[in-house]
ROMI-913218 format. One record per residue (C-alpha): residue in three letters; x, y, z. Coordinates in Angstrom, 3 decimals. Layout:
// ROMI-913218
<'ala'; <X; Y; Z>>
...
END
This chain:
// ROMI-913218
<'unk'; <20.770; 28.323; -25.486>>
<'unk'; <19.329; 27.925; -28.902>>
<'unk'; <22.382; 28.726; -30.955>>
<'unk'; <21.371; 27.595; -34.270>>
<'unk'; <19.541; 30.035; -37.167>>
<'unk'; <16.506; 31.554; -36.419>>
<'unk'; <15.615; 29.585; -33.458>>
<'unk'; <13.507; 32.302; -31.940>>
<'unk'; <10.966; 32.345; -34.862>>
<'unk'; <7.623; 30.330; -35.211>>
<'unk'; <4.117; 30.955; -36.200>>
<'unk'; <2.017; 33.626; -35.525>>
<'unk'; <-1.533; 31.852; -33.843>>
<'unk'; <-4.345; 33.883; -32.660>>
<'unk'; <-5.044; 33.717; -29.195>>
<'unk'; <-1.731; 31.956; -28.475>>
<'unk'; <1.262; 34.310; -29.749>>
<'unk'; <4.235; 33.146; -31.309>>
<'unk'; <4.529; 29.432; -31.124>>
<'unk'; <7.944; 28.153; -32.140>>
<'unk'; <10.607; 26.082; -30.580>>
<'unk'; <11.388; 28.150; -27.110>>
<'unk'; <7.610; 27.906; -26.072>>
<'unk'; <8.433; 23.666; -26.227>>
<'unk'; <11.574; 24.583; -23.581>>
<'unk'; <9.391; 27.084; -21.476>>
<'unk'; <6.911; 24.539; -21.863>>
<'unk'; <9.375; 22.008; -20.325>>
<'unk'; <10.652; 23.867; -17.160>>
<'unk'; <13.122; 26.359; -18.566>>
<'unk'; <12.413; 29.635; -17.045>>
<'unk'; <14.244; 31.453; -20.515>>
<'unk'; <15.583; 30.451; -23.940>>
<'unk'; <18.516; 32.560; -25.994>>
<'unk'; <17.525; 32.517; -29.392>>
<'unk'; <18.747; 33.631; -32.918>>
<'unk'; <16.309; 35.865; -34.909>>
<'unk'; <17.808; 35.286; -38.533>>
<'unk'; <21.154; 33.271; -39.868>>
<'unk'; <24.559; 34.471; -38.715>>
<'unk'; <27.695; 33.202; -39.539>>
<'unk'; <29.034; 30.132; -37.559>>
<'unk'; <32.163; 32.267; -36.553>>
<'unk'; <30.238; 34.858; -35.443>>
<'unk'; <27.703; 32.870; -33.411>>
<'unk'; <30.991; 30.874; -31.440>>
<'unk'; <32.399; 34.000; -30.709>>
<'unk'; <29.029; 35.406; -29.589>>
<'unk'; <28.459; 32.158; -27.210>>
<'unk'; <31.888; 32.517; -25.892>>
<'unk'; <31.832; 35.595; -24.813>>
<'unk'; <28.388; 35.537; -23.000>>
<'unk'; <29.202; 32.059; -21.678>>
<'unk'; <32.293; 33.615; -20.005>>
<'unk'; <30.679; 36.784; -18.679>>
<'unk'; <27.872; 34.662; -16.820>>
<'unk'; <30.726; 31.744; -15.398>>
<'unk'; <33.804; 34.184; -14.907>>
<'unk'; <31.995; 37.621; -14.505>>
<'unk'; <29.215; 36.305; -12.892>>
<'unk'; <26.485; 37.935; -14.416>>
<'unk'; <22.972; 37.108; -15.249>>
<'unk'; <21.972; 35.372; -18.668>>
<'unk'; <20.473; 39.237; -19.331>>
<'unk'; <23.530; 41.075; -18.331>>
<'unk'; <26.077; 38.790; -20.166>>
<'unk'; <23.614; 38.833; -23.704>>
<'unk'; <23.785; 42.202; -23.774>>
<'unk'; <27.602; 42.716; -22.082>>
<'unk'; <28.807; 40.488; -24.623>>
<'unk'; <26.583; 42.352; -27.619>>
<'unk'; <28.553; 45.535; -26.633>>
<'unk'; <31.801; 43.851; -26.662>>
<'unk'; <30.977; 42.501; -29.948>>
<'unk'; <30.177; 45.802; -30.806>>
<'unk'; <33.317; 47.867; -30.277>>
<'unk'; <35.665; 45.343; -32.298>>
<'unk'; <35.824; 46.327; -36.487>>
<'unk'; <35.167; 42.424; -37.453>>
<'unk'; <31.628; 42.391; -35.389>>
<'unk'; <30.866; 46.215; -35.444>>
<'unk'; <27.893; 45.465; -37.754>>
<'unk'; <24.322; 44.115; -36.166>>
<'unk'; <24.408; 41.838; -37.957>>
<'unk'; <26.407; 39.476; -36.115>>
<'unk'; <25.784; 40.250; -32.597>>
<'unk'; <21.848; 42.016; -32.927>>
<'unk'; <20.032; 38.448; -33.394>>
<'unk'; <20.540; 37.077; -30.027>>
<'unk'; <17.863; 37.569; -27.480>>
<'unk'; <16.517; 36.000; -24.557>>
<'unk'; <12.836; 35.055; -24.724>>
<'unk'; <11.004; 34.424; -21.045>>
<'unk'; <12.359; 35.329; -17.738>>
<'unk'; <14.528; 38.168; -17.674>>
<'unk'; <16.155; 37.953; -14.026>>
END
């Protein structure tokens, strides 16, 4: 988990794709990387981690079901209902 700002940006090569910071993980063994797309607050991001941290430990759900279990929670409270706080997480690699 990549859980600083815009961690799942990079540069656009040709031939290659995006190269940013999650290909050096993949790269490294890691079969995905949850990534940020643009800056969200600090609160939001914590609240974001804790919840999909919990679904995947105490729910036991995959890395793909507790992203987007946790998005929906997010979601359906008023302080999170925008996209902006819970729409810039995704997982980039292996979606199992």
């Amino acid at each position: 988990v990549l859980s600083a700002c815009q961690t799942g940006l990079g540069e656009e090569v040709k031939g290659e794709g995006l190269v940013g910071l999650t290909r050096g993980f993949m790269y490294a063994g890691s079969p995905r990387v949850l990534v940020s797309l643009w800056s969200v607050s600090d609160v939001a991001t914590a609240e974001m981690m804790s919840r999909f941290y919990r679904l995947m430990w105490e729910e036991g759900l995959t890395p793909t079901q507790a992203l987007r279990a946790a998005q929906i929670e997010m979601q359906t409270e008023t302080q999170w209902k925008s996209p902006y706080y819970w729409a810039a997480f995704t997982l980039q690699g292996e979606w199992l």
